[in-house]
C-alpha positions in Angstrom: -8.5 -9.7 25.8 -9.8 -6.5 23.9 -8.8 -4.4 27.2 -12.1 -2.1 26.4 -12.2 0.6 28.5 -14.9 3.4 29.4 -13.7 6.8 31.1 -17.4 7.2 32.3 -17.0 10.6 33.5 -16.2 11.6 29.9 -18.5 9.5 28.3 -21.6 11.3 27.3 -23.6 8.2 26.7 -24.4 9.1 23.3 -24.4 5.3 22.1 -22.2 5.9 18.6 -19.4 3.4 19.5 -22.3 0.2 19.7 -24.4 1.9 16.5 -20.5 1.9 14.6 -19.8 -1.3 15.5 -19.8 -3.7 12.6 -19.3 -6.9 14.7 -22.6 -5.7 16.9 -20.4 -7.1 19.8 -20.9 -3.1 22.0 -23.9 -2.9 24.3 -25.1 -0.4 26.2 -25.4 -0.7 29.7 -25.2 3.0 31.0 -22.2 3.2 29.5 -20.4 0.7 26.6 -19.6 -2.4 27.8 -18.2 -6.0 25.4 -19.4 -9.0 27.0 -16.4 -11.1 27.7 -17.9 -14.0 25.2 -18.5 -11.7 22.4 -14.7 -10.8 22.3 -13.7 -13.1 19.5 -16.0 -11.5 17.0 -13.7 -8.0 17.2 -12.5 -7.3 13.8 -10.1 -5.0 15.6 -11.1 -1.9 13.0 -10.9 0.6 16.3 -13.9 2.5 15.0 -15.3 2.5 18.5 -12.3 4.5 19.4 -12.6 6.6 16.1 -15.9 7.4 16.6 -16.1 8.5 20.3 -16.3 12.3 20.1 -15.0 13.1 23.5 -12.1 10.4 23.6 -13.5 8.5 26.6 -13.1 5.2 25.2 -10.0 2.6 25.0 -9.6 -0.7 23.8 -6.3 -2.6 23.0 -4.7 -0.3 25.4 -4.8 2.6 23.0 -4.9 6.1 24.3 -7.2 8.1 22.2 -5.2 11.4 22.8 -2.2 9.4 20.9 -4.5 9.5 18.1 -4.6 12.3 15.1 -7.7 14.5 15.5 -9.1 14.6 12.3 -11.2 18.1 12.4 -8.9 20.6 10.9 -6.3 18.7 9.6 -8.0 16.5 6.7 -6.3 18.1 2.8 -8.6 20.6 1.3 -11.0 18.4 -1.4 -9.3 20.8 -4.4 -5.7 19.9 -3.1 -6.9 16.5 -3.1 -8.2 16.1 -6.7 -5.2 17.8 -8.2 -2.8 15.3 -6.3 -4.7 12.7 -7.8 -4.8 14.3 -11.2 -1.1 15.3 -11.3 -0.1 11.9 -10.6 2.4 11.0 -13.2 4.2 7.7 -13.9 7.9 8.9 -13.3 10.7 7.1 -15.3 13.5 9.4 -14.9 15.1 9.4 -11.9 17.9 11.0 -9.7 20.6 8.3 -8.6 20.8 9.7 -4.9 18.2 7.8 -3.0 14.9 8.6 -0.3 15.8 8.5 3.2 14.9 5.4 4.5 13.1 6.9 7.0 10.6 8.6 5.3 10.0 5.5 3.2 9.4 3.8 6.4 7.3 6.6 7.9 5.3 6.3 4.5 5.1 2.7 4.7 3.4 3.2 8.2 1.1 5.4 7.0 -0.1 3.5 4.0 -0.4 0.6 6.1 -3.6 2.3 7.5 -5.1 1.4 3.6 -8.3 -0.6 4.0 -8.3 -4.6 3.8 -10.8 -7.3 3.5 -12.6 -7.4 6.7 -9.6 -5.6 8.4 -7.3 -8.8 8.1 -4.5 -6.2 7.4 -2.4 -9.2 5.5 -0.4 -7.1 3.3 3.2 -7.2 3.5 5.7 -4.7 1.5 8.6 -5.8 0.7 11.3 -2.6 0.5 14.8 -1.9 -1.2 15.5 1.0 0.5 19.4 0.8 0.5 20.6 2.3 -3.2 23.6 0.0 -3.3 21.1 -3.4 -3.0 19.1 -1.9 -5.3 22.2 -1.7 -7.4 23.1 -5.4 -7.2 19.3 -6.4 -7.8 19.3 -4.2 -10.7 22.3 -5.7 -12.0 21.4 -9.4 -11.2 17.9 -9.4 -12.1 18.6 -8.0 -15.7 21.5 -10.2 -15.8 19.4 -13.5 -15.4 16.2 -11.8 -17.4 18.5 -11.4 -20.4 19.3 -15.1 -19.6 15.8 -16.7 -19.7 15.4 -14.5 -22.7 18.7 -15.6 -24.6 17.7 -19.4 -24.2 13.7 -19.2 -24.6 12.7 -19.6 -21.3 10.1 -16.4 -21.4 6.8 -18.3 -20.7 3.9 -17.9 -23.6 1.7 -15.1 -23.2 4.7 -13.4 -21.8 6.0 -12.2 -25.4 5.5 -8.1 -24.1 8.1 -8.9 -21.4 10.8 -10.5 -23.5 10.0 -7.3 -25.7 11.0 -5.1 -23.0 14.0 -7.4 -21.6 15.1 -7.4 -24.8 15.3 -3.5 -24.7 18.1 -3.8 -21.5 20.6 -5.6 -24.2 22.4 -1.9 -24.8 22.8 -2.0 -21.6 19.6 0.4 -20.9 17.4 0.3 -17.6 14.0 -1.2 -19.0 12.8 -3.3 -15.8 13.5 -0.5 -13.3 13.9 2.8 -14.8 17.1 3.6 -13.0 14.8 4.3 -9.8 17.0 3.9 -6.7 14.1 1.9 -4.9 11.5 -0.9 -5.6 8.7 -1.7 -3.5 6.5 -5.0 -3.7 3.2 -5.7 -1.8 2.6 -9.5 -1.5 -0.2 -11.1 1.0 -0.9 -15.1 2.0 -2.8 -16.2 -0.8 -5.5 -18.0 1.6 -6.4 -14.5 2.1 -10.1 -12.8 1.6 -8.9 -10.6 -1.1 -4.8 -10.3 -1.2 -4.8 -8.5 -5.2 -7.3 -5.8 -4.1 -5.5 -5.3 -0.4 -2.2 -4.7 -2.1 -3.2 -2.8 -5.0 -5.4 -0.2 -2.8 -2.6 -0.1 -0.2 0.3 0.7 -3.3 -2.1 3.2 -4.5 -2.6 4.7 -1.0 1.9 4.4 -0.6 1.8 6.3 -4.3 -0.2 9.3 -3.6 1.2 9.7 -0.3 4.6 9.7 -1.6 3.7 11.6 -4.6 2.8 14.4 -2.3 6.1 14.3 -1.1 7.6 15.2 -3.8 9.0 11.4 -4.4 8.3 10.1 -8.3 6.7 6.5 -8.5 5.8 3.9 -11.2 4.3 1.0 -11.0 6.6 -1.9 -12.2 4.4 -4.7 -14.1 7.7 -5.9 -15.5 9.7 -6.5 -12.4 6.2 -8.0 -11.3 6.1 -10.5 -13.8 9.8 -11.4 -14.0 9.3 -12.3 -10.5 6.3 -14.2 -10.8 6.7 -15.9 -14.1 10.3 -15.9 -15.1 13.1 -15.8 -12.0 10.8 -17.2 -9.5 14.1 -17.7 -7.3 14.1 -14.2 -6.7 11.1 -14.2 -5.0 12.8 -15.8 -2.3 16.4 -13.9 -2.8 13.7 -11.2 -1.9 12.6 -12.8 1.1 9.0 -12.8 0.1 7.6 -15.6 1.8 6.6 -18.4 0.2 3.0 -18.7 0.4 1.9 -15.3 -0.8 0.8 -14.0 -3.6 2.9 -11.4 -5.1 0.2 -8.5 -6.3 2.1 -5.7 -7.1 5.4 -4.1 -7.2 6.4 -0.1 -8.0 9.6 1.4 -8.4 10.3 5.0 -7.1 12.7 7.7 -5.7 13.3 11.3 -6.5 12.4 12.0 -10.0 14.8 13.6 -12.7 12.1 15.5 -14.8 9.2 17.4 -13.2 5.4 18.4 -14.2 3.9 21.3 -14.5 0.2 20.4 -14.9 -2.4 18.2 -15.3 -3.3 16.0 -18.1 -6.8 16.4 -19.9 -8.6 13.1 -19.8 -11.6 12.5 -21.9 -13.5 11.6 -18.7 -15.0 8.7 -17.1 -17.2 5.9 -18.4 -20.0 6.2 -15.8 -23.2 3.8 -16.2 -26.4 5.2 -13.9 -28.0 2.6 -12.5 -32.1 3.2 -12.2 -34.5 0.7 -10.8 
């Protein structure tokens, strides 16, 4: 049951919830109404209760007034381009870590990132705790230098020995002494698991950039995982039939910027027909 709900005396009648809705499964009948039959084609996006100016509307027992007004509070478009711009990949960091409830807050948040027909499959998979992160950092370069020392670092993976090799004087290559690694994984019988991770790490970066939390994403702990010390995957807990996309180390960062780079721009192509 979708528990959809009309407050008719607040509803204006202004049809936007049925015109929104992707699945076409809102009429209007005086007011909204979802046959009972037509149910099972909700993508459960909740842009009907998004939408609906006045708030009269509920469905999945959601109380609009729970919900963030968005007049007023969305960042100012200049603010915005500068956080995106002053994004830095941070590889210095501070030993103390984040509290794990703001990762978890920011976790929530990011969660919100956009998925293949809302199927909202992506998992992330959190080291919050600095003292795990210390035994995973100690283990995993351990075993990398391993696979390394007895050729077991697959072909086409040459880069990666390269930088396990670097660890051998005993320095942090794989994580960048960051205090925390996160790793978004989804089923792989999912619509589009690579692009739902990667946009919902990229959502988790800027919003914990803006916190003042450095971030960088980890290719090499990604691969080690994936190609090399498969076993951690499930040390992780990671469950077995996803697909790991994407992983990113992060926690208060040891050097700070002062500006933006200077890009030579975009390659843009404009499309005329």
């Amino acid at each position: 049951m979708l528990d959809f709900k009309i407050h008719t005396e607040d509803c204006t009648r202004c049809g936007e919830c049925a015109r929104d809705c992707f699945a076409r499964i809102i009429e209007m009948d005086d007011v909204p109404v979802i046959r009972p039959e037509n149910e099972k084609n909700c993508i459960e996006c909740q842009h009907c209760l998004a939408v609906c100016k006045p708030g009269a509307l509920s469905i999945f027992g959601k109380n609009p007034a729970a919900s963030k007004l968005l007049k007023g509070n969305l960042p100012e478009a200049e603010k915005m381009e500068t956080l995106i711009m002053g994004r830095r990949s941070t590889r210095h960091y501070k030993k103390e870590g984040v509290d794990p409830e703001l990762i978890h807050h920011l976790l929530t948040v990011a969660s919100h990132a956009p998925t293949a027909v809302n199927q909202r499959n992506t998992t992330f998979t959190v080291v919050d705790d600095t003292d795990t992160m210390n035994r995973l950092r100690r283990e995993m370069t351990e075993a990398a230098l391993a696979a390394l020392h007895e050729n077991r670092i697959p072909a086409g993976y040459e880069r990666i020995g390269n930088y396990v090799q670097g660890c051998e004087d005993g320095t942090d290559v794989i994580f960048r002494t960051a205090p925390h690694l996160l790793i978004a994984s989804a089923p792989e019988k999912s619509l589009a698991p690579m692009a739902d991770c990667h946009i919902a790490m990229s959502y988790f970066e800027l919003l914990a950039n803006s916190h003042g939390i450095g971030t960088v994403w980890n290719g090499i702990a990604r691969a080690l995982i994936t190609a090399v010390l498969p076993e951690f995957k499930s040390r992780l807990g990671i469950p077995e039939d996803h697909l790991i996309a994407c992983a990113m180390s992060f926690g208060l960062p040891a050097v700070r910027y002062h500006r933006t780079v200077q890009r030579p721009g975009a390659t843009i192509r404009q499309v005329k027909f």
